[in-house]
C-alpha positions in Angstrom: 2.8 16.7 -4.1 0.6 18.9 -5.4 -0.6 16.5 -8.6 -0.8 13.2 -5.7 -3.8 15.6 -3.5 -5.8 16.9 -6.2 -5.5 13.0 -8.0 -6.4 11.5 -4.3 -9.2 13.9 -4.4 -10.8 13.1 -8.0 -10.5 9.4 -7.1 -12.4 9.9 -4.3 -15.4 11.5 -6.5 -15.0 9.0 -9.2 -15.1 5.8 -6.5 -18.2 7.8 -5.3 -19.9 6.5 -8.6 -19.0 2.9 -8.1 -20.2 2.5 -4.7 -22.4 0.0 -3.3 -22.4 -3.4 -5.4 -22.7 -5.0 -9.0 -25.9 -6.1 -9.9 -25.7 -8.2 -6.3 -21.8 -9.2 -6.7 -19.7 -7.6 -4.0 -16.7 -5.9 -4.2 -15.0 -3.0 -2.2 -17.1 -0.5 -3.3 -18.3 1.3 -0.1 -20.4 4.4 0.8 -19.6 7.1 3.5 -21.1 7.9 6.7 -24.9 9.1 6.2 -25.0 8.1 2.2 -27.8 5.8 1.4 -28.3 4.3 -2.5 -31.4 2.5 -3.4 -31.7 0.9 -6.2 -34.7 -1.6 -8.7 -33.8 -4.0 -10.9 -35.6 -6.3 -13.4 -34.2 -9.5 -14.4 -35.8 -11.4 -17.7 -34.7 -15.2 -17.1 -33.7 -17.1 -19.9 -35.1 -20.3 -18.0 -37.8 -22.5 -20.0 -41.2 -23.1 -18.4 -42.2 -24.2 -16.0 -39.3 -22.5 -14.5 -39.2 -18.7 -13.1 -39.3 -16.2 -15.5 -38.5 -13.0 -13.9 -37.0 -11.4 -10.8 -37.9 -8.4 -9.4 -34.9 -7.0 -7.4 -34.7 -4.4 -4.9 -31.4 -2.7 -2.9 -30.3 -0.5 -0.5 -27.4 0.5 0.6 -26.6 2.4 3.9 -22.9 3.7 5.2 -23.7 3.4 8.7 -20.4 4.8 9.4 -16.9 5.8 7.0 -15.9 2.2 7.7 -19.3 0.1 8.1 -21.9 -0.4 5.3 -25.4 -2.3 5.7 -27.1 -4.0 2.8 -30.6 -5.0 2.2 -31.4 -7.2 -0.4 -34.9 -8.2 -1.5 -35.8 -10.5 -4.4 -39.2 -11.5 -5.5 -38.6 -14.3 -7.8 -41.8 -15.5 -10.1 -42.9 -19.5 -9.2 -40.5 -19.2 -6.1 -40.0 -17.9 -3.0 -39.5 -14.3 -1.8 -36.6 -13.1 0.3 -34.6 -10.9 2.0 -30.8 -11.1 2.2 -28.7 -9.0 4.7 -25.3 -8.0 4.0 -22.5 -6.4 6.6 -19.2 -5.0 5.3 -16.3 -3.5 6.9 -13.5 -1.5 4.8 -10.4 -2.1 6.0 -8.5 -0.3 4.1 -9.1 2.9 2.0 -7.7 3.7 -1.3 -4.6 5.4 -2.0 -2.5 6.7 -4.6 -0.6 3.2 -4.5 -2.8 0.6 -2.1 -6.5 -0.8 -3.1 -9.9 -0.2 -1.3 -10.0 -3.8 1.1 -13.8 -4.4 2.4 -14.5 -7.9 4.0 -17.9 -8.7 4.5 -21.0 -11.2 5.8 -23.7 -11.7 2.8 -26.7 -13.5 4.2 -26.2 -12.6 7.9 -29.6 -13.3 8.6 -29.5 -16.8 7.2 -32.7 -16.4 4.8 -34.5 -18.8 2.8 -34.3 -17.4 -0.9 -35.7 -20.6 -3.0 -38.6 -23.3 -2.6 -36.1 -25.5 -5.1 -35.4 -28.6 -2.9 -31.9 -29.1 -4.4 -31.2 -25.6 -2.6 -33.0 -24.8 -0.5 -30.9 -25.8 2.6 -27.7 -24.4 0.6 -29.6 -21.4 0.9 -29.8 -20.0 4.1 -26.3 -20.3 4.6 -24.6 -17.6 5.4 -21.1 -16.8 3.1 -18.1 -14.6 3.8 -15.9 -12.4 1.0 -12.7 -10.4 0.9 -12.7 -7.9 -1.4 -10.2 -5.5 -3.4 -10.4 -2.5 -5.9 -7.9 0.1 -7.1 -8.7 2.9 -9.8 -6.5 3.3 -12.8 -6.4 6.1 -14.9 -6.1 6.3 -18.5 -4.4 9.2 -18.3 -2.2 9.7 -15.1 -1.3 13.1 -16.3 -4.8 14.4 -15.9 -6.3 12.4 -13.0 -10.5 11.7 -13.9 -12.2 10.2 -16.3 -12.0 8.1 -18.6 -10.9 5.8 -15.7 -11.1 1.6 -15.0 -11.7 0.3 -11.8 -10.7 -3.4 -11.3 -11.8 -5.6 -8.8 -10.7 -9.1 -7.5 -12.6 -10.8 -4.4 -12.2 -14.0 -2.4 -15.4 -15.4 -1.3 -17.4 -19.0 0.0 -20.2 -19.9 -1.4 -23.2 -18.2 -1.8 -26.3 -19.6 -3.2 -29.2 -16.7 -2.7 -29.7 -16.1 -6.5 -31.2 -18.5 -8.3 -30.2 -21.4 -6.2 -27.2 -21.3 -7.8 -23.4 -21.6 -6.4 -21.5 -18.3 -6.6 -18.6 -16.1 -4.7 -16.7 -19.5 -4.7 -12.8 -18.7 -4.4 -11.7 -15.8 -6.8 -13.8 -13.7 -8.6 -14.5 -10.2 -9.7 -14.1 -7.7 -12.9 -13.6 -4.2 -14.3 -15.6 -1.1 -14.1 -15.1 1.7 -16.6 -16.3 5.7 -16.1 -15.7 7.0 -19.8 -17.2 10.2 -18.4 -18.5 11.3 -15.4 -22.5 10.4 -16.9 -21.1 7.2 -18.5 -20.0 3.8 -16.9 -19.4 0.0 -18.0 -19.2 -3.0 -16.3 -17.7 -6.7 -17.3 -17.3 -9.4 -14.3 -17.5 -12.9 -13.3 -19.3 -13.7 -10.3 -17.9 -17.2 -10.3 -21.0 -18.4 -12.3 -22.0 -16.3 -14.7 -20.4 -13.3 -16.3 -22.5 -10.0 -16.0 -22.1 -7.1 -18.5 -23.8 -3.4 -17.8 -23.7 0.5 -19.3 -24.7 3.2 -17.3 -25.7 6.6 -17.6 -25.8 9.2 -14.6 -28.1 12.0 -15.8 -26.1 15.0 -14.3 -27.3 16.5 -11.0 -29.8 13.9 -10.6 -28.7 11.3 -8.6 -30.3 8.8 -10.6 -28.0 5.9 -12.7 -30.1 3.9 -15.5 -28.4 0.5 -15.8 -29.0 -2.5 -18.3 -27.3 -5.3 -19.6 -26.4 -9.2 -19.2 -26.7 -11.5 -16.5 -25.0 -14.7 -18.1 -27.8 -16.2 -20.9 -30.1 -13.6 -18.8 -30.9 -9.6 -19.2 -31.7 -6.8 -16.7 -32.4 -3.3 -16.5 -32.2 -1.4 -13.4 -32.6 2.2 -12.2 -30.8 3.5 -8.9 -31.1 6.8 -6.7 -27.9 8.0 -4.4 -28.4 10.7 -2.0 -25.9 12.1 1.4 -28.0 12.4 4.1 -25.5 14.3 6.2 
């Protein structure tokens, strides 16, 4: 009984390092009542001219309550249009020592425009829908902490706010690694493209430095988490 509270409780630390969402994929990663994570990103497109060549990428994430999350999403994509997405989630169920996080969500609430690109444009502004699941596994249940792998799977319709492309369609999702608590990897499939990351959390900062792979494209991002309460 004793091991199951004080694994309950590290797993609760270590989710607090995966919350909020993948490079824009969502998952069941949620924040708490009163903490806020913003975050910038960078994205170098590997599309040939005259096609955009950049996107500059902003987040925050709010927990409005222990069970309600609000998202903004802002993109400012080079040749097209600017935009910014909304996104609502609502844990359903919390994490245990045998049952997954469950968070479904709204992405795109607001029904924004996010491309000039007449092939999606309309698709756009529609608003999708996803169900999402994670459950940490550790590498070594004996001593509860990192290193530790997070997997996620997530049932979703379609989305099309980045890069006018279709993604969230039916089943996607991925693993996310903490090697230690300053070091973190990502792999995942949005549907579309698969998206790599490290990360590195320099210690009683608050700040995470992200890079890596965005399909045929690369990013680098920084983010800042703070508890407001």
């Amino acid at each position: 009984m004793r091991f199951l509270i004080v694994a309950v409780a590290l797993l609760c630390v270590c989710a607090s390092s995966f919350a909020d969402d993948i490079v824009t994929m969502p998952t069941a990663n949620q924040l708490k009542a009163g903490e806020v994570d913003a975050a910038v990103y960078y994205i170098s497109l590997d599309f040939p001219d005259p096609q955009p060549q950049f996107v500059q990428y902003q987040t925050l994430y709010v927990g409005l309550t222990d069970n309600i999350e609000l998202d903004v999403h802002r993109a400012n994509v080079d040749k097209d249009k600017s935009s910014v997405v909304l996104v609502a989630s609502y844990k359903l169920m919390s994490e245990t020592a045998t049952a997954p996080d469950l968070v479904f969500g709204l992405r795109n609430f607001n029904r924004a425009t996010t491309t000039n690109n007449p092939a999606a444009k309309d698709k756009s502004e529609d608003m999708s829908a996803f169900l999402s699941a994670a459950k940490t596994f550790f590498f070594r249940p004996s001593m509860p902490g990192p290193p530790l792998v997070r997997a996620h799977l997530s049932l979703g319709t379609k989305d099309w706010t980045l890069f006018g492309e279709e993604r969230h369609k039916g089943l996607f999702g991925g693993l996310q690694f903490l090697f230690t608590p300053y070091l973190g990897a990502v792999i995942q499939n949005d549907g579309t493209d698969t998206i790599t990351g490290v990360t590195i959390m320099p210690q009683g900062t608050g700040f995470t430095i992200k890079a890596g792979t965005f399909g045929d494209h690369t990013w680098v991002g920084l983010s800042w988490r703070k508890d407001l309460f």
